[in-house]
Each structure stands twice: as structure tokens, then as C-alpha cells.
N, C-alpha and C positions, 0 to 999 in steps of 0.2 A: 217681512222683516220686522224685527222688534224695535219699541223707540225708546230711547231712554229719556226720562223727565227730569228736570232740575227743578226743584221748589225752595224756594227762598226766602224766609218770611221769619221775622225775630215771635213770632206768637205762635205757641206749640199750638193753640186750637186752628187758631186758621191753617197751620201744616197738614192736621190732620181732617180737617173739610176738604180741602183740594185735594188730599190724596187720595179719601173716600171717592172724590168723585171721580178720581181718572182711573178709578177701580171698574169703572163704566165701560173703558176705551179698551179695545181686544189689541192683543200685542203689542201691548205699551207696560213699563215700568216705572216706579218714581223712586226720585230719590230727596230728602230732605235735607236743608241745615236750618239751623237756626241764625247761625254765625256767618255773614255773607262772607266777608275773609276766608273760612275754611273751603265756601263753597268755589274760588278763588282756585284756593290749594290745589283744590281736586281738578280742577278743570285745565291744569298746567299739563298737564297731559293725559287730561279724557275729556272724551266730547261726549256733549248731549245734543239731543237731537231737538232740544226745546228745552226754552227756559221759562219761568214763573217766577217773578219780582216781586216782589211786596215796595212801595214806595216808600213808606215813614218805618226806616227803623234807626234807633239810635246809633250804632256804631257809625256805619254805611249806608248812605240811602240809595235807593234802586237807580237812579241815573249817575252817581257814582259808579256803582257796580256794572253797570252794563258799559260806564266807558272803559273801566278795565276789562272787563269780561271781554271787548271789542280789540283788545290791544294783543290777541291771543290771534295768531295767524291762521290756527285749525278754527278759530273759533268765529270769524269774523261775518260769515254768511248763516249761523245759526238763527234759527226764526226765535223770540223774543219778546215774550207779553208780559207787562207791567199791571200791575194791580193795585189800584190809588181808590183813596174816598175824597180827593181832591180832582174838580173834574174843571181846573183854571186851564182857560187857552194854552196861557203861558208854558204850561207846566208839560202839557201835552207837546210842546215844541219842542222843546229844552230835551225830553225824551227822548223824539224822533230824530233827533239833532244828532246826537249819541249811539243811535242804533236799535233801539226801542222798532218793534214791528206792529205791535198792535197793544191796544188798553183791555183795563176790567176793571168797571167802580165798584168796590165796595157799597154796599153788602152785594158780595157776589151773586148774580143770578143764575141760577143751575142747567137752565138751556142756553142761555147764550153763554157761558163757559166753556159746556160741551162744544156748542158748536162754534166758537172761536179757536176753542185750544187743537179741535178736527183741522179748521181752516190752516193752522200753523204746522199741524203735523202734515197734511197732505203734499205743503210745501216743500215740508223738509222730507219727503218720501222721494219727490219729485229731485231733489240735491243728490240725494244718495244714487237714484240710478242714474240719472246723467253722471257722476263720480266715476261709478263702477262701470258704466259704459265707455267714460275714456279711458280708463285704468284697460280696460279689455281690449280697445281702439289702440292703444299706446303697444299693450303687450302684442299685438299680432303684427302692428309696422314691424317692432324689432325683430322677430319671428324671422319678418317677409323681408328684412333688412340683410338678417343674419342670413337666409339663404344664397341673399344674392351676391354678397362677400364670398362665401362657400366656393359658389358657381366661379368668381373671380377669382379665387386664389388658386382653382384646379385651373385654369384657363393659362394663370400667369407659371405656374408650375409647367403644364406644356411644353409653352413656349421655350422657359430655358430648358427642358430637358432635349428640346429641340435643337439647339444651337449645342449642349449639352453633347449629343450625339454625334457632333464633326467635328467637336473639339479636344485634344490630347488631353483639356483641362478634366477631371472626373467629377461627380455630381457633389463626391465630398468639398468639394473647393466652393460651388456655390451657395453652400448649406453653411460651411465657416466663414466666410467670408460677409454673409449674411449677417450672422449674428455676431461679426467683430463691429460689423456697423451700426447694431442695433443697441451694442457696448459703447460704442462712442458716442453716440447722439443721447444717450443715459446721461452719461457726464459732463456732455454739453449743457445738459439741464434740459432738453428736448421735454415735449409733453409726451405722456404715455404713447397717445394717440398716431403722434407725428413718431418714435421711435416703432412702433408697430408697422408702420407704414413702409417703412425705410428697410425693416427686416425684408416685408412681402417685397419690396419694390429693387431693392439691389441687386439680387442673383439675375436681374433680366441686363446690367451691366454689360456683357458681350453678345446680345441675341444676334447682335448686328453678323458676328461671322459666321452666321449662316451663306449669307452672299459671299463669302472668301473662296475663292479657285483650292482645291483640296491639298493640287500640289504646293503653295504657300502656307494653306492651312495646316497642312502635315509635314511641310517639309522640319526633321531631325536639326539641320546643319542653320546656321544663322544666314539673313534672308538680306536677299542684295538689296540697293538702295530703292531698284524699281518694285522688288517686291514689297519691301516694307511698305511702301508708296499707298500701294495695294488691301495693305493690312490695313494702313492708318484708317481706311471708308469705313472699318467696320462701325467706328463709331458714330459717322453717320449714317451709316445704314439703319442700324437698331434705334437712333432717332428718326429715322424717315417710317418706320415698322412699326410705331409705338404711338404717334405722334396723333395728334385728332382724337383720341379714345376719351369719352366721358366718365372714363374711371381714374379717380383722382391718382390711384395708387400707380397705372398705365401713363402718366402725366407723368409722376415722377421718375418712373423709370425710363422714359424718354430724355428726360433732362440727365439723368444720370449716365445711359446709354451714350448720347453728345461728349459729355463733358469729362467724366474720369479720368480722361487722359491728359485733362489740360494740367499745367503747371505750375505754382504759386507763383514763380515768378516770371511768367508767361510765355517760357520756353514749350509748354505742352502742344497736343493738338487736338481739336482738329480748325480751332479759331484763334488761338494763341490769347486765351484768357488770362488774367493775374488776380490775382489777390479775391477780395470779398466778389469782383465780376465773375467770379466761379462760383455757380451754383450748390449752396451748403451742404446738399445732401451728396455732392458730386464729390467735394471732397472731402467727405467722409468716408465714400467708398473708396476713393484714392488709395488710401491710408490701408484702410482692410483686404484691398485687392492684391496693393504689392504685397505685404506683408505675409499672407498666402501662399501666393507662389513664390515668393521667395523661399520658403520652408517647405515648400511641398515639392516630393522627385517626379518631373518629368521627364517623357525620354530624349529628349536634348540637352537635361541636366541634373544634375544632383542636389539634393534637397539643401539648402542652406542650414548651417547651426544657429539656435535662436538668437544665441549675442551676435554672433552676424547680423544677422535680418535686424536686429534692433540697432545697433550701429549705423547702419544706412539708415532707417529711418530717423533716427533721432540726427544724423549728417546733415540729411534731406529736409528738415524741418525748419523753413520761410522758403528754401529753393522749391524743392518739388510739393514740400508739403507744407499743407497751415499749419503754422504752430500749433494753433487752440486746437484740432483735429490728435494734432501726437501728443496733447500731455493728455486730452482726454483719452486715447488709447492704452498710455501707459500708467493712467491715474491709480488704476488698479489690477497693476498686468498679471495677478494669481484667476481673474477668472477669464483675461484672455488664455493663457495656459487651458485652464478648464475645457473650453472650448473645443481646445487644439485637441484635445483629448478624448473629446465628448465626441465628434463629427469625426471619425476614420474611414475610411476608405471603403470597407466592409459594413459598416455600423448601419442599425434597419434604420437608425434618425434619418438617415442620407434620403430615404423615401420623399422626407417633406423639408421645407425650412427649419420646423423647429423653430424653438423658442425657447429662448436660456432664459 
């Protein structure tokens, strides 16, 4: 690898002795100022791989400059030879005090120059591939990170295409309903991180009815007191399905799977939660879930009109639902419409979550 030189020295001859001499050093380059200032400039966003100070110059003297040079966060493990015909204790402290790595008295001497400025570049050989070895180290975690989200998000896809399969509900309703909630936790001010999460993690919301008896799950006609009885486990079921997984995103869809039914003001089930005791991402999909099926045709009902569906929710808003959940739904309801539009019933998005 090649090294870049910095020389710093208000005396053009002495610029030119030092650079003669690291004309010696095989892939290495130099560069001069005269003006420590300028050399300053340059280093605000480029790094050398070694620096050379001159101590007495009138502008700037070298332990000035090297505690700015030090103030530079690319800069601050750069190796750092000072070159003085002052050889006071003091001076030499003051130096190293600053950042200074090693000396040169003038009149310079030509082997121990070499083999001083050798000893500073070997150092800084030594920086660079530890650098670029974690830089390599770093890149292949994410790699090995990135695969294993992969692996997770086909696993959680499954899942709901699983519960997916005995339910009247079609895959487009998990796939909208998804990303209505991944619109709400936007404007909630959610981090990227945490709304990405919530996309993967919401369509696992009903995995629980897989355990549902088919004739409840199927039945057309509305469901007697004992059956609904029946339905209400679904929610914990898909928390008892989900529950223990070390995958953070399996976590939250657990908590989600519990809770979506519950009710702002604690009429829901399957604990009779209220208010902030409902888990945020839980109603969040509240919000996304009715809103859904309230507009999408099932065969026990007809699709609702959207001032419909938005009427009830916005009705529902401190009872069934948190407030902050519907205005952030409705903050900007042109690209839930999008949505609605975007995820059809036919459409190839319905393959994956998607991401608006």
C-alpha cells in the first residue's frame, strides 16, 4: 500500500532535504507546505499516513500544530515526528503531551531519519490493516446479519400464509393492513428501525386461528355467544405460537397477536386492557386491522364505503381506539388510499409484505 507524507517546515531547503530523502522509501509519497495553516486546510479532509513538523516556525510552531492537527477525529492515531534543534526536556514533553510520537534534532541525520520515519510508517501500515480488517469484519457480520433476517422474514411469511390458508381473510388483507401500520408508526415519529419491524411483525396478528374449529372459522352467518367464546382464544393462541422466539420481530408479533383486540377503553379482549396498558404496536394494528376489513368484501359481508369505515373510526377514537393511533392514520389518508390500491387481491405485491 502506498503512504502519504506530510512535510512541514517554513524553510523551502529543509522541505527539500527531507523529501530527497524519503525519495529513498519504496511506496511512499510526499507532500510539502511551507504554511502549517494550509497544511491544516488540507488535512480537513485528507489523511496522511505520517506527519514531519519542523518546531521553530514563525507563523505556527510544531506543537501548536500537532494539537490542531490532533483535533481532526480521522487524524488523531496518525504517527507524528517532530523535528527541533532544541533538544530541552521540557520541550520534548510539551510535544508528547500533544500527540507528538517521536523526535529528529537537527541537523538531521540521514540513517536515523530513515530509520525513524521506517519505524512510524510500519506503525501506521499496521493501522491501516487492522482498519481495513474491521471494515471487512464489520462488512461480512452485516452480510451474515442480512441473511438471517432473510431466513426470518420467509419463516414469518409462512406462518401467516399458514393461518392465511383457513382464513376467509385473503393474503391481500395481510399485506395492507401491514403497511397501514407501518404508515402509522411513521407518524407517530417511530424510528425507521421500529416501523420496519411492525411492517414484518403485524400480518402474524391472526396466526392464532389456526387452532379455530373450521366450522366457526368458516362459518358465513354471525357466531353464537359460545362460538365467538371460541374465536376470542385466537388471540391467545398466536401469543402462546409466537411467544419464547429470540427473534425480536417473533416478540413483537406475539405481543400483537395478545393484544389487537384489546380496547382503549378496556372493553377489548382477551385481558381487558385500556389506555397506554395496551401495547403500542398492538394498537396500532387495531387501527389498521379494522380499517381493512371493514372495506374489504367478505363472504358474510360487503365491502364498506370508505367515509363509512372512516366514520367509525374516527367515532371509535378514545373508545375502541387511541386517539394518537387515528390522527396518525389519518395525518395523511392520500397515501393510505395508495395502499388500498397498491395491495389488490390479484396484485403479485400480495407474494410478500411489501413496503410503501
Amino acid at each position: 500500500m502506498e503512504m502519504k507524507i506530510l512535510v512541514i517546515d517554513d524553510a523551502q531547503i529543509n522541505v527539500l532535504l527531507i523529501c530527497r530523502l524519503l525519495e529513498k522509501l519504496e511506496n511512499c509519497s510526499s507532500l510539502s507546505f511551507l504554511d502549517p495553516h494550509l497544511a491544516l486546510d488540507w488535512c480537513q479532509d485528507q489523511t496522511p499516513d505520517l506527519v514531519l513538523v519542523d518546531y521553530m516556525m514563525p507563523v505556527m510552531n510544531g506543537i501548536e500544530f500537532i494539537r490542531q492537527f490532533r483535533l481532526f477525529p480521522h487524524c488523531q492515531d496518525i504517527p507524528v515526528l517532530m523535528i527541533t534543534a532544541n533538544d530541552e526536556v521540557a520541550l520534548r514533553y510539551e510535544a508528547l503531551e500533544v500527540g507528538a510520537n517521536d523526535f529528529l534534532i537537527k541537523p538531521v541525520d540521514k540513517i536515523e531519519f530513515l530509520a525513524r520515519t521506517k519505524n512510524m510508517l510500519a506503525l501506521r501500515r499496521n493501522q491501516r490493516y487492522l482498519e481495513n480488517r474491521a471494515s471487512w469484519l464489520d462488512a461480512e457480520v452485516r452480510k451474515a446479519t442480512l441473511e438471517i433476517r432473510e431466513r426470518e422474514q420467509e419463516t414469518i411469511l409462512r406462518l401467516c400464509k399458514a393461518a392465511d390458508s383457513r382464513d376467509p381473510e385473503t393474503g391481500a388483507h395481510i399485506v395492507r393492513m401491514a403497511n397501514y401500520s407501518r404508515l402509522i408508526a411513521e407518524h407517530l415519529g417511530l424510528a425507521k428501525e421500529m416501523q420496519q419491524m411492525i411492517l414484518e411483525a403485524a400480518p402474524m396478528h391472526d396466526i392464532g386461528k389456526v387452532g379455530i374449529p373450521d366450522h366457526i372459522l368458516l362459518k358465513p352467518g354471525k357466531l353464537s355467544v359460545d362460538e365467538f367464546s371460541i374465536m376470542k382464544t385466537h388471540a391467545s393462541l398466536g401469543y402462546q405460537i409466537l411467544d419464547g422466539s429470540a427473534s425480536e420481530t417473533l416478540q413483537m408479533g406475539a405481543l400483537i397477536a395478545l393484544s389487537h383486540h384489546e380496547k382503549f377503553d378496556g372493553s377489548g379482549y382477551p385481558q381487558g386492557l385500556s389506555g397506554n396498558d395496551i401495547p403500542l404496536v398492538a394498537r396500532i394494528v387495531a387501527v389498521a386491522d379494522v380499517f381493512d376489513a371493514l372495506t374489504s368484501e367478505r363472504p358474510y359481508k360487503p365491502a364498506w364505503d370508505i367515509d363509512r369505515a372512516v366514520n367509525f373510526l374516527k367515532e371509535g377514537s378514545g373508545q375502541h381506539f387511541d386517539p394518537q393511533c387515528i390522527n396518525a392514520f389519518f395525518f395523511d389518508f392520500s397515501k393510505v388510499m395508495e395502499i388500498k390500491e397498491r395491495y389488490q387481491e390479484a396484485s403479485e405485491d400480495t407474494k410478500s409484505f411489501g413496503s410503501y
